[in-house]
DSSP file (Angstrom, degrees, kcal/mol; ACC not computed):
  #  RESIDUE AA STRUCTURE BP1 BP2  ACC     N-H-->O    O-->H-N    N-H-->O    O-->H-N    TCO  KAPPA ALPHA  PHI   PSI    X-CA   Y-CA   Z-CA
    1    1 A X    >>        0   0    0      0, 0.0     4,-2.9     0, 0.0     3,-1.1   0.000 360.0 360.0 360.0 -44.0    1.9  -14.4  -20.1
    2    2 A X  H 3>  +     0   0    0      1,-0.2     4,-3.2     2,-0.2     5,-0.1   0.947 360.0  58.0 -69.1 -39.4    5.0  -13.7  -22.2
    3    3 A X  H 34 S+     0   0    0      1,-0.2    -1,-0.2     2,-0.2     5,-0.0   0.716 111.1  46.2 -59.6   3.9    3.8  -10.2  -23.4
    4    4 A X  H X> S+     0   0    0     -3,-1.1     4,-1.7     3,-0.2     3,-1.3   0.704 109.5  51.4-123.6 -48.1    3.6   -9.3  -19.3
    5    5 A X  H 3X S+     0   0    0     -4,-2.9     4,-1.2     1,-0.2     2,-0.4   0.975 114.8  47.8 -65.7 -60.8    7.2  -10.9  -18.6
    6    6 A X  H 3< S+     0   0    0     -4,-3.2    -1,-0.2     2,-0.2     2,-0.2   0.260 112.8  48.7 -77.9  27.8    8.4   -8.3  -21.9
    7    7 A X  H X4 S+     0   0    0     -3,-1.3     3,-4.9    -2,-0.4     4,-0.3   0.682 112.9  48.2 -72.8 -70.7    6.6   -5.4  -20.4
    8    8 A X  H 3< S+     0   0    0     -4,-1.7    -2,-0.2     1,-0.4    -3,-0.1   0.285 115.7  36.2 -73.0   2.5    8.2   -6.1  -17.4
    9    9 A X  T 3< S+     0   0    0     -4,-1.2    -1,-0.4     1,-0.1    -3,-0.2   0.200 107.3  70.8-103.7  18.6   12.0   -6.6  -18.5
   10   10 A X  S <  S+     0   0    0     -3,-4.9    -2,-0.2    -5,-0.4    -1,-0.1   0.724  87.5  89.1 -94.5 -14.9   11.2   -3.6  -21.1
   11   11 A X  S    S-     0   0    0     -4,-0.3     5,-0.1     1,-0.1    -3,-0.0   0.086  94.4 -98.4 -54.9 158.6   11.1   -1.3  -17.6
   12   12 A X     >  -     0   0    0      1,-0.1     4,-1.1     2,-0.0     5,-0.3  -0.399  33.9-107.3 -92.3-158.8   14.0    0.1  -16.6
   13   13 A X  T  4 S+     0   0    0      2,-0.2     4,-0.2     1,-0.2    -1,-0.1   0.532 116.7  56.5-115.9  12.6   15.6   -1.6  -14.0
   14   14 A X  T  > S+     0   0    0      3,-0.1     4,-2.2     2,-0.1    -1,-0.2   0.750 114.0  49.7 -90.5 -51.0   14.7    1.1  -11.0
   15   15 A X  H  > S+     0   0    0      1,-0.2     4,-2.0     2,-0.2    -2,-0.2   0.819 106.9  46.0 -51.3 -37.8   11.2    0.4  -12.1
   16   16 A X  H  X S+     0   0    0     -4,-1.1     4,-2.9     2,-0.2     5,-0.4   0.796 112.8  60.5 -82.2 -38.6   11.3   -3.7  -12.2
   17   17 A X  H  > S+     0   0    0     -5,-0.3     4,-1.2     1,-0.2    -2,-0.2   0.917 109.8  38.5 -55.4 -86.4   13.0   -3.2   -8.6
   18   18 A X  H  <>S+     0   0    0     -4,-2.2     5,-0.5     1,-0.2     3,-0.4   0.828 109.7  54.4 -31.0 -57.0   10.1   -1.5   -7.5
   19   19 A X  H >X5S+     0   0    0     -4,-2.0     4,-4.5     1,-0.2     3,-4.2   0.976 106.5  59.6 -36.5 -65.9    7.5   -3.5   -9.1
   20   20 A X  H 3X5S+     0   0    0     -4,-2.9     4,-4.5     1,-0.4    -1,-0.2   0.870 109.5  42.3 -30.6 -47.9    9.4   -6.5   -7.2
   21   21 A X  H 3<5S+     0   0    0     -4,-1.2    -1,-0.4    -3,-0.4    -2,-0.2   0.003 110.3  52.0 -98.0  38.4    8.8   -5.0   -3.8
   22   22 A X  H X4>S+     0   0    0     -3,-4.2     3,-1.4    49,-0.2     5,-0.6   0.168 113.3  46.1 -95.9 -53.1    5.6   -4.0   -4.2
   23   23 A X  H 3X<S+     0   0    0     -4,-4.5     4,-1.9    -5,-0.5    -2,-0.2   0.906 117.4  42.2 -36.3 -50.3    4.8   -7.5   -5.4
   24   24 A X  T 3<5S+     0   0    0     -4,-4.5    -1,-0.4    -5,-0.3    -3,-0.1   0.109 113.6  50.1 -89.3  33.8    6.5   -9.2   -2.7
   25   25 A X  T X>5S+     0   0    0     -3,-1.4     3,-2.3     2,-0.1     4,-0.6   0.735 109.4  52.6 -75.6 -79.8    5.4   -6.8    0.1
   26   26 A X  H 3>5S+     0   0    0     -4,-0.3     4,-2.7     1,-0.3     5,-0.3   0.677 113.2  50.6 -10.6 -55.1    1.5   -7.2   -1.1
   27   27 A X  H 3X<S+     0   0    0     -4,-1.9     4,-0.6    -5,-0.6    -1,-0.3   0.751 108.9  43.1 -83.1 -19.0    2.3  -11.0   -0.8
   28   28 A X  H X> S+     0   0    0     -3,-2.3     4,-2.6     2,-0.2     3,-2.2   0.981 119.1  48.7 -69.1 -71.5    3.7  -11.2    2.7
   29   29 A X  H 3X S+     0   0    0     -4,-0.6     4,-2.0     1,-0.3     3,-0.4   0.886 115.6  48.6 -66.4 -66.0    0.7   -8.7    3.8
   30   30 A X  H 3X S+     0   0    0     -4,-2.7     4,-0.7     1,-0.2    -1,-0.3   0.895 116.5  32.3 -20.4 -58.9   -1.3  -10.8    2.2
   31   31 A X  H << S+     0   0    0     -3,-2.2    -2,-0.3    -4,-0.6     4,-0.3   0.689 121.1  59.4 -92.3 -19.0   -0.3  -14.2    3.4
   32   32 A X  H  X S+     0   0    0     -4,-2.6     4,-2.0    -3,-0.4     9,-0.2   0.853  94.2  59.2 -81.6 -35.0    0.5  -12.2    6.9
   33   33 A X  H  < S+     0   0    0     -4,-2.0    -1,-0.1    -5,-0.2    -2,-0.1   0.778 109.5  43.2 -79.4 -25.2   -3.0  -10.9    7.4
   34   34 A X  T  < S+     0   0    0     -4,-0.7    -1,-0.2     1,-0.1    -2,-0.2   0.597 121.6  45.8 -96.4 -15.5   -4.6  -15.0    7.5
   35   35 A X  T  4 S+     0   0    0     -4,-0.3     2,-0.3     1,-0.2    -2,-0.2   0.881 112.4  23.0-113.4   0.4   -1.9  -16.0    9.5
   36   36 A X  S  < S-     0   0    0     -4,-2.0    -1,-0.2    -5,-0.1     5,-0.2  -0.962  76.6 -77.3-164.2 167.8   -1.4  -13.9   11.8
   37   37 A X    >>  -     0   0    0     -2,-0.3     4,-1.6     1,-0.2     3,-0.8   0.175  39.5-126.6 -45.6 150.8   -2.2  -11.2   14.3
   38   38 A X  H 3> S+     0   0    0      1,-0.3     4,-1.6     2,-0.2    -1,-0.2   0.782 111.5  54.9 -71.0 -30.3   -2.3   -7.8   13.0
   39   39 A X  H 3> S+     0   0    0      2,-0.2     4,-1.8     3,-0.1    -1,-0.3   0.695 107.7  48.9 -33.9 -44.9    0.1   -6.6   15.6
   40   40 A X  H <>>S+     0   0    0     -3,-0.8     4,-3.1     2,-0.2     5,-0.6   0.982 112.1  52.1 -81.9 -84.3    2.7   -9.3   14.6
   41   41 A X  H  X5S+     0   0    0     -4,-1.6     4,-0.9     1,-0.2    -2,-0.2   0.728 111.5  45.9  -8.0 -64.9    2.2   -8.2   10.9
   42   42 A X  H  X5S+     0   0    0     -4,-1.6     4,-1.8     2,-0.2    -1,-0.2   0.958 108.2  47.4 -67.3 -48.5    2.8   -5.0   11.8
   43   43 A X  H >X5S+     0   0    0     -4,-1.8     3,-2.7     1,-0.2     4,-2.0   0.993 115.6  60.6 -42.6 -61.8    6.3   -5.1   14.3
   44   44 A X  H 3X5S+     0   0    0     -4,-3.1     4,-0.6     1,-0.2     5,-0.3   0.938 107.6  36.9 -50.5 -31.1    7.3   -7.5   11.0
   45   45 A X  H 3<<S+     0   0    0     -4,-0.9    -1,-0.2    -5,-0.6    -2,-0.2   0.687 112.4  62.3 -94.9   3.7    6.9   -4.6    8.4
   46   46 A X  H XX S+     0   0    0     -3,-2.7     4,-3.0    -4,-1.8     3,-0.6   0.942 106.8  42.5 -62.4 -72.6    8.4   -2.3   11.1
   47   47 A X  H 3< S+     0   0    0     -4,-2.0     4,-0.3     1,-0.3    -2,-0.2   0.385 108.2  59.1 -85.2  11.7   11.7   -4.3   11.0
   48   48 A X  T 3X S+     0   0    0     -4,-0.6     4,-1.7     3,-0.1    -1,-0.3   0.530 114.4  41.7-100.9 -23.4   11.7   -4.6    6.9
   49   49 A X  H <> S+     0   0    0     -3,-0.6     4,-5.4    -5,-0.3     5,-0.2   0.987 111.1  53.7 -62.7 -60.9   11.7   -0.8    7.1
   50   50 A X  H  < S+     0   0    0     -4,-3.0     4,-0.3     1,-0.3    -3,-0.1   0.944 116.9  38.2 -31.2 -71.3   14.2   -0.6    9.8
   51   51 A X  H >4 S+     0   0    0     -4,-0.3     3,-0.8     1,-0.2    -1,-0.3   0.866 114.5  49.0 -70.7 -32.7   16.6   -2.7    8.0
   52   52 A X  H >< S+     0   0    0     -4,-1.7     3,-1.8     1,-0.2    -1,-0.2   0.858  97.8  82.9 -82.5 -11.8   16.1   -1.5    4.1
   53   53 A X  T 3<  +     0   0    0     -4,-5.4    -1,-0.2    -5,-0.3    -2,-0.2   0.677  69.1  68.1 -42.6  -9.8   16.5    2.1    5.6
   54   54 A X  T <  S+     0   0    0     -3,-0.8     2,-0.7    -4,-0.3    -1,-0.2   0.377  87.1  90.0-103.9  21.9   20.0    2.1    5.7
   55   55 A X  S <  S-     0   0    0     -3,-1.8    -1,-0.1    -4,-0.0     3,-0.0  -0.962  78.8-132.0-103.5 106.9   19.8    2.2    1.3
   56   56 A X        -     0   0    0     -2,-0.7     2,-0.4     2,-0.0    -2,-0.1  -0.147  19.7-163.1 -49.2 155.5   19.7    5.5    0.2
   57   57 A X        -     0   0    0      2,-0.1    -1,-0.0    41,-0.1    -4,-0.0  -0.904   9.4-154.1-135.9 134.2   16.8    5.7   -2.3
   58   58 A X        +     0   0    0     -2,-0.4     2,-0.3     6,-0.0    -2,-0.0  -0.404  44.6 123.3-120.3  57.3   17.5    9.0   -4.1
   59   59 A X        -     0   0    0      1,-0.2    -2,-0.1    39,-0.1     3,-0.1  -0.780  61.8-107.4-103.3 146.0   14.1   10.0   -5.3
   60   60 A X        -     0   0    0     -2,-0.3     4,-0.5     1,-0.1    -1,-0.2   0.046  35.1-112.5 -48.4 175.0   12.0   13.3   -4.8
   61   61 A X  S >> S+     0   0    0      2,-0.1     4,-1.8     3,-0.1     3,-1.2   0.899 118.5  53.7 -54.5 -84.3    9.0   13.1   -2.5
   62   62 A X  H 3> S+     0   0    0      1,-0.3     4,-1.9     2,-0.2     3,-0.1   0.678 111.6  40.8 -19.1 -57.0    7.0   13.6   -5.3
   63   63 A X  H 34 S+     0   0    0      2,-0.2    -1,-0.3     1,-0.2    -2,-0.1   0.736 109.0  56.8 -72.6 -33.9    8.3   11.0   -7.3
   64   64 A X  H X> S+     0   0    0     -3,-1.2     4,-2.0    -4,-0.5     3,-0.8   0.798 108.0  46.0 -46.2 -48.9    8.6    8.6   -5.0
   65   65 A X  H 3X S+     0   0    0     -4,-1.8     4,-3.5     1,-0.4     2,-0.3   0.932 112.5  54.2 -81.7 -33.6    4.9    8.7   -3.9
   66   66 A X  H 3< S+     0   0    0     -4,-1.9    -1,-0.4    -5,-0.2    -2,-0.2  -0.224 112.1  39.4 -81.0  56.1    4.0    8.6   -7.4
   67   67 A X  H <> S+     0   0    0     -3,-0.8     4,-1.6    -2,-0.3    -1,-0.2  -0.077 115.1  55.3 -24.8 -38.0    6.1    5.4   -8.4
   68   68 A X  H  X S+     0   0    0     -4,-2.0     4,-1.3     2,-0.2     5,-0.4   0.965 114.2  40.2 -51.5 -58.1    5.0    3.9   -5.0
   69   69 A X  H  < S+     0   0    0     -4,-3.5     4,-0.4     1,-0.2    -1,-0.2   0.801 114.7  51.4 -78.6 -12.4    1.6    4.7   -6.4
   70   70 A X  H >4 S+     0   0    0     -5,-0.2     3,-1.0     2,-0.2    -2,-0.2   0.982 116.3  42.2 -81.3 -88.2    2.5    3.5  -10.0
   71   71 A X  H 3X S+     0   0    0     -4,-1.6     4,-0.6     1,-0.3   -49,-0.2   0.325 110.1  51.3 -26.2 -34.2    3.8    0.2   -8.7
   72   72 A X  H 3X S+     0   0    0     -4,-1.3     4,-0.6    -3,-0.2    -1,-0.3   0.532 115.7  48.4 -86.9 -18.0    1.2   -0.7   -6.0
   73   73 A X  H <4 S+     0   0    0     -3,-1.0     4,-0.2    -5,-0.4    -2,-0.2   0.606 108.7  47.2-100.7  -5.4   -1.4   -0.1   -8.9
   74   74 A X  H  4 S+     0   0    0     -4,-0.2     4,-0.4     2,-0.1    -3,-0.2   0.722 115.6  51.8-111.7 -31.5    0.2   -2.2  -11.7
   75   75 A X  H >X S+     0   0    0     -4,-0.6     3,-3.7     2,-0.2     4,-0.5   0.972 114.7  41.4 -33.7-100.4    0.6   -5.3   -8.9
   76   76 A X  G >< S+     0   0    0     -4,-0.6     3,-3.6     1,-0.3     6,-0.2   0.650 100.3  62.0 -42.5 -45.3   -2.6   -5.1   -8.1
   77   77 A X  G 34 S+     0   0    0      1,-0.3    -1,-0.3    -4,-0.2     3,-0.2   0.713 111.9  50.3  -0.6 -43.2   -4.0   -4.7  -11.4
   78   78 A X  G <4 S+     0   0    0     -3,-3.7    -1,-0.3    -4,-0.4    -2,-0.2   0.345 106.7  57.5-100.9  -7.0   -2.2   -8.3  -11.6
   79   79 A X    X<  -     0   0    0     -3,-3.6     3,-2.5    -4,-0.5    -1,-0.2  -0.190  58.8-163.9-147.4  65.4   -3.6   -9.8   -8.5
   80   80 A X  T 3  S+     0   0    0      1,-0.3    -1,-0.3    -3,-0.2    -2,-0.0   0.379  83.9  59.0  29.1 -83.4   -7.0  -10.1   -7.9
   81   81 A X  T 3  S+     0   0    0      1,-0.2     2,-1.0     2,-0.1    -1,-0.3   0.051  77.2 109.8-100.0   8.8   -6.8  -10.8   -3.9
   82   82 A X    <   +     0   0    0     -3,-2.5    -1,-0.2    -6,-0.2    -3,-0.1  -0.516  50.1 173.0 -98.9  78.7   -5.2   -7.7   -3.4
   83   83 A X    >>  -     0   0    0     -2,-1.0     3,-2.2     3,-0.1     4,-1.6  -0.192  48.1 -80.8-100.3 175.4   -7.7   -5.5   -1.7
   84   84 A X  T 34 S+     0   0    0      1,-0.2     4,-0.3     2,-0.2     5,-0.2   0.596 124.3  47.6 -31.3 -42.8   -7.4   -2.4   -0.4
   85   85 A X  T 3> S+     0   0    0      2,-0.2     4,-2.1     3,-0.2    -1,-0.2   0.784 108.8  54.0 -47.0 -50.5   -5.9   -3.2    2.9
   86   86 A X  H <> S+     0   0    0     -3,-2.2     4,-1.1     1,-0.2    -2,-0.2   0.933 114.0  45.6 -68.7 -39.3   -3.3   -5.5    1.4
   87   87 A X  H  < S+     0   0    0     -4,-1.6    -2,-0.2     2,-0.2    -1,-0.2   0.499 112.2  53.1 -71.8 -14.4   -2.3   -2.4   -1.0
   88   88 A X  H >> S+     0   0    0     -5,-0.3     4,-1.2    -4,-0.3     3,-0.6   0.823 110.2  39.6 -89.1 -39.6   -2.4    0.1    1.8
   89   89 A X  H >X S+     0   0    0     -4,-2.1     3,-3.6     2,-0.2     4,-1.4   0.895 115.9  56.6 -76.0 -71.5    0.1   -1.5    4.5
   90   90 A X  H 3X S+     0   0    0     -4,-1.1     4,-1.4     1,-0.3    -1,-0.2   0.373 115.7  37.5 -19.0 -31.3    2.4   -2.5    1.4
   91   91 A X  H <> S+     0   0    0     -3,-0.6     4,-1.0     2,-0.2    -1,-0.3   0.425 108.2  56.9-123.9   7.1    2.5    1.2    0.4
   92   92 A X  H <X S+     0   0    0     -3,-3.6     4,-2.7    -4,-1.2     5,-0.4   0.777 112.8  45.7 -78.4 -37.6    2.7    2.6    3.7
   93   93 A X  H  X S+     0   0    0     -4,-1.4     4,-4.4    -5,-0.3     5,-0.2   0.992 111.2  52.3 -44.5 -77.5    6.0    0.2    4.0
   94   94 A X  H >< S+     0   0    0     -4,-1.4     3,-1.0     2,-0.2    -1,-0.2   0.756 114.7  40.7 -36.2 -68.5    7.2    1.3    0.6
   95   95 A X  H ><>S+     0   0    0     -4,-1.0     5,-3.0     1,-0.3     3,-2.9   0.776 116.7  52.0 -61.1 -58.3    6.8    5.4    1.8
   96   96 A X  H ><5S+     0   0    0     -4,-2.7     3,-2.1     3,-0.2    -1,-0.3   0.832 103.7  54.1 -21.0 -60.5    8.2    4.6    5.0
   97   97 A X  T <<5S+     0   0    0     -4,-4.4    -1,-0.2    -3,-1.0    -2,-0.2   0.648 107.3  49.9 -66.0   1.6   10.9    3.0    3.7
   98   98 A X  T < 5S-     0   0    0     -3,-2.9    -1,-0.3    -5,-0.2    -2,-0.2  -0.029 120.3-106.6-123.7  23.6   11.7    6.1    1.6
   99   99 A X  T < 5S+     0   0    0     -3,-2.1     2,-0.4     1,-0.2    -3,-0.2   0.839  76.5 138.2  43.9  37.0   11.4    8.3    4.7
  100  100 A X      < -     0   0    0     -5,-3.0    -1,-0.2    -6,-0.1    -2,-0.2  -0.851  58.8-107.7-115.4-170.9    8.5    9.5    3.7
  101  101 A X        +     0   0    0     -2,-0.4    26,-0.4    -3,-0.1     2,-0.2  -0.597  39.5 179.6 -84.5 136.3    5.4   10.1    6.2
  102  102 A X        -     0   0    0     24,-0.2     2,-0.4    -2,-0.1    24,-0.2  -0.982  17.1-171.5-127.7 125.7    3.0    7.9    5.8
  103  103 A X  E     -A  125   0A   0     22,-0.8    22,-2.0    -2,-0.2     2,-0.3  -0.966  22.7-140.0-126.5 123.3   -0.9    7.3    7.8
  104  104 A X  E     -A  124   0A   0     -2,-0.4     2,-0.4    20,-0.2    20,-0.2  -0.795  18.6-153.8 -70.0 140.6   -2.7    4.5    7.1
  105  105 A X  E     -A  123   0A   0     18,-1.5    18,-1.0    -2,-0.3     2,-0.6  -0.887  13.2-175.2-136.8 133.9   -6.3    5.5    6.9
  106  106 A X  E     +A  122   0A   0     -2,-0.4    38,-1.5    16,-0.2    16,-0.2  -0.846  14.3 177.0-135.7 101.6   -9.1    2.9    7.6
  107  107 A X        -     0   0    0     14,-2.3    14,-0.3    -2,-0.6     2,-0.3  -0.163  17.8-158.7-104.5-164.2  -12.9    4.2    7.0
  108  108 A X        +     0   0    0     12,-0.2     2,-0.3    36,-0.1    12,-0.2  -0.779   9.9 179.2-176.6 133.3  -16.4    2.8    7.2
  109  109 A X  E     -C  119   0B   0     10,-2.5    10,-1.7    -2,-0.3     2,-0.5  -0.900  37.7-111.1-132.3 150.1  -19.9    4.2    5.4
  110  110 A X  E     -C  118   0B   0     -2,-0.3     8,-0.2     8,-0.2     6,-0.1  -0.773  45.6 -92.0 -84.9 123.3  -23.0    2.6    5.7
  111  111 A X        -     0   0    0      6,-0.8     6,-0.2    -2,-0.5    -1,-0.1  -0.106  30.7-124.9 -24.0 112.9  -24.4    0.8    2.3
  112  112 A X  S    S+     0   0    0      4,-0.1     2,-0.4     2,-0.1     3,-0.3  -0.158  79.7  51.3 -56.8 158.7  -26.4    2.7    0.3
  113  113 A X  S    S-     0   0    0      1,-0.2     3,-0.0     3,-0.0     0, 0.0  -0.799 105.7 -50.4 125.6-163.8  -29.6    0.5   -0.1
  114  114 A X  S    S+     0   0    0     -2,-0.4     2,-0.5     2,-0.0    -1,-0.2   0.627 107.6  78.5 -98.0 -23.8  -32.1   -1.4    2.2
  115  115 A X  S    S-     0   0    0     -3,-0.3     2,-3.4     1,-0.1    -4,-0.0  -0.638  76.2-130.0-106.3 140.1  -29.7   -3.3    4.2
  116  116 A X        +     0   0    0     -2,-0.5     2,-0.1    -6,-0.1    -1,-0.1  -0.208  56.2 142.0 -72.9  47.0  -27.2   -1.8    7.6
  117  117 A X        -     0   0    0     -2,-3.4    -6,-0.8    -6,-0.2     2,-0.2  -0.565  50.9-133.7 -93.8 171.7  -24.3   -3.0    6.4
  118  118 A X  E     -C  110   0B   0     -8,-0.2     2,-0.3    -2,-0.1    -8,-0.2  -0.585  11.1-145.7-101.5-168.1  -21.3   -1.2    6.7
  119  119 A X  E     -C  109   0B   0    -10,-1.7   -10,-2.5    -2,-0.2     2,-0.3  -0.962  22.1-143.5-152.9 131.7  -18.7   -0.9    3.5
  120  120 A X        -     0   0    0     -2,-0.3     2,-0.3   -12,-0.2   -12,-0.2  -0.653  17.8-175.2 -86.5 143.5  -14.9   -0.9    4.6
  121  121 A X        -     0   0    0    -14,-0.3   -14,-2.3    -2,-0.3     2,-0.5  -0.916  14.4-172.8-119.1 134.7  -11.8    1.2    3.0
  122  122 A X  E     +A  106   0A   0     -2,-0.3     2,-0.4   -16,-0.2   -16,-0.2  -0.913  23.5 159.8-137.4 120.9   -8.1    1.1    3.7
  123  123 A X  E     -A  105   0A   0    -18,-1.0   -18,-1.5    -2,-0.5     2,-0.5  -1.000  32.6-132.3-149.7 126.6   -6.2    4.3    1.6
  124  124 A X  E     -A  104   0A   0      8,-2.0     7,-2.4    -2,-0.4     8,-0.5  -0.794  12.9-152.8 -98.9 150.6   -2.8    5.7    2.6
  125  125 A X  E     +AB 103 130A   0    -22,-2.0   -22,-0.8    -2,-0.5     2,-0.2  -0.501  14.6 178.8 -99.0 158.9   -2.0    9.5    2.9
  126  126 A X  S    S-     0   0    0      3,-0.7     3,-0.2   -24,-0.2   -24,-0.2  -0.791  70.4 -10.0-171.6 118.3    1.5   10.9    2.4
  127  127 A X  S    S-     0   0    0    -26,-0.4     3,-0.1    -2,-0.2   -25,-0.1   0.973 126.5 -62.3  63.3  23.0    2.6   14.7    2.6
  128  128 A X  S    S+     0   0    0      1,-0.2     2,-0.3     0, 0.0    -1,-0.2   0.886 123.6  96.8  71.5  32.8   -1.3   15.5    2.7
  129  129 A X  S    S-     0   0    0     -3,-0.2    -3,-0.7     0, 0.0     2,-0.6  -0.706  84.7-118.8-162.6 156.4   -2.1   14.0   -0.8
  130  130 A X  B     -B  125   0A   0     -2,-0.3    -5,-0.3    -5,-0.2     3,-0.2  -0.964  26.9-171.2-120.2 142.6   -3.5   10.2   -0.6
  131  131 A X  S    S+     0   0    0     -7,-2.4     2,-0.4    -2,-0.6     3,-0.3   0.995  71.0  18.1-104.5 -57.0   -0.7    8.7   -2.5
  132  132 A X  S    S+     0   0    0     -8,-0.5    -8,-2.0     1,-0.1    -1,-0.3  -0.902 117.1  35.5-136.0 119.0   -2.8    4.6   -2.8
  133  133 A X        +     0   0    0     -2,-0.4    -1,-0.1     1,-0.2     2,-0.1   0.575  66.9 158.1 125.8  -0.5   -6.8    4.3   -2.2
  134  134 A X        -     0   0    0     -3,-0.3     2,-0.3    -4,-0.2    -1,-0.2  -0.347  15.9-175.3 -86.8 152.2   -8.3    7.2   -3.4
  135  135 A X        -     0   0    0     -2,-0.1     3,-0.1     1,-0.1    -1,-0.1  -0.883  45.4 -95.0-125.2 157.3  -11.8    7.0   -4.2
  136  136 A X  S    S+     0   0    0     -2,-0.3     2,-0.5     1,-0.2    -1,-0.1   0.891 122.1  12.7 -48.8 -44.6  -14.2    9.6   -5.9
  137  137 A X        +     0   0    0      1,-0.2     4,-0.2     2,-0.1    -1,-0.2  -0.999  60.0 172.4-137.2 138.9  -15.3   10.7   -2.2
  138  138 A X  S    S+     0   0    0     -2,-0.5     3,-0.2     2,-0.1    -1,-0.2   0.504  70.3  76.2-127.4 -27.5  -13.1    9.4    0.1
  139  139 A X  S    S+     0   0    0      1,-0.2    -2,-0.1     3,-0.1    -1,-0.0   0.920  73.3  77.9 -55.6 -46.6  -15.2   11.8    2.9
  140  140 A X  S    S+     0   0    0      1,-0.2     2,-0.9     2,-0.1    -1,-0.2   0.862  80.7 102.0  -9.7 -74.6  -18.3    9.6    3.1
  141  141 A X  S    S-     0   0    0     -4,-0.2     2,-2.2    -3,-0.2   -32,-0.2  -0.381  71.8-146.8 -61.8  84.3  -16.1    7.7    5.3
  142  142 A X        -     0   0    0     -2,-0.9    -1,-0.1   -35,-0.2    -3,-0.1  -0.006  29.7-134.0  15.1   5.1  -16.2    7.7    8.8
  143  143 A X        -     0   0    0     -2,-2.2   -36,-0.2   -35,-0.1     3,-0.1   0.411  15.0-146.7 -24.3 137.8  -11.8    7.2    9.9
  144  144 A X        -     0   0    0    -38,-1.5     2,-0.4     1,-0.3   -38,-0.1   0.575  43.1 -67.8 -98.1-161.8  -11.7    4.7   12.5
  145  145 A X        -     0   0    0    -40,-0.0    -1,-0.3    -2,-0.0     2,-0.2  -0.759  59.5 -95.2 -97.9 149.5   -8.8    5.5   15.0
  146  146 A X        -     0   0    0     -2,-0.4   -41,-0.1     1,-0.1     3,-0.0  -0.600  39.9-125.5 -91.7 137.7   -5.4    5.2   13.5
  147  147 A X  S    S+     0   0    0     -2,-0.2     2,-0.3   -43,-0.1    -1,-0.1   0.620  87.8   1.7 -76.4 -11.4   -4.3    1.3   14.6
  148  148 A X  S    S-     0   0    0      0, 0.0     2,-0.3     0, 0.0    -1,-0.1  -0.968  83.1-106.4-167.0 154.0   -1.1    2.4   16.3
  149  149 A X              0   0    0     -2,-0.3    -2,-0.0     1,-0.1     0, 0.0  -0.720 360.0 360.0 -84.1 147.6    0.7    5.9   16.9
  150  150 A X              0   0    0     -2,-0.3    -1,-0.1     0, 0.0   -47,-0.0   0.709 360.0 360.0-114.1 360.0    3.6    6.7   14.8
């Protein structure tokens, strides 16, 4: 535990910043998704965009989606219960917040195997690139309709 608090004050302090909001966005989306409607959820992470938009963030595109992805991926790393879903709406927020375009992407393949099940994935896109979610074939999966237009 102490060597993981002196990574994390050994970052620089743009870095620990991020890490922080990825943590706590992952844990509201988290704790948001068992308590309440997915609608609700969303309008809430609407109006944490709304309102940290007006702080300039001075980052590339590029750089931005990779530190977004760098941040969502050392958080999770750390948190077990943080599945794909909770790590996509958390880094669509982050991208969003950094004006850049962001699609949450929500698939379905049927399980290889004897049994019909389906097998879920939730991976965000940014700039045509998928900046958090990718998987070796991220085509297998069916996309669902996008949950809201943006």
């Amino acid at each position: 535990m102490i060597a993981l608090w002196r990574k994390f004050f050994s970052l620089a302090r743009s870095d620990r910043r991020l890490v922080v909001e990825a943590a706590a966005l992952m844990a509201l989306v988290w704790t948001g998704l068992r308590i309440l409607r997915f609608a609700t959820l969303q309008r809430i992470l609407d109006r944490y965009i709304k309102y940290a938009m007006s702080r300039p963030i001075g980052h590339t595109a590029a750089v931005s989606i990779a530190t977004v992805r760098w941040a969502i991926g050392a958080v999770s790393a750390r948190a077990p219960s943080a599945n794909c879903l909770v790590q996509a709406l958390a880094a669509d927020a982050m991208l969003r917040r950094r004006h850049l375009p962001s699609e949450i992407r929500i698939g379905v393949r049927p399980r290889s195997g004897h049994s019909a099940r389906l097998e879920g994935h939730a991976w965000v896109e940014s700039g045509g690139v998928v900046a958090v979610g990718a998987l070796d074939d991220l085509s297998e999966f069916e996309t669902l309709a996008p949950a809201r237009p943006r």
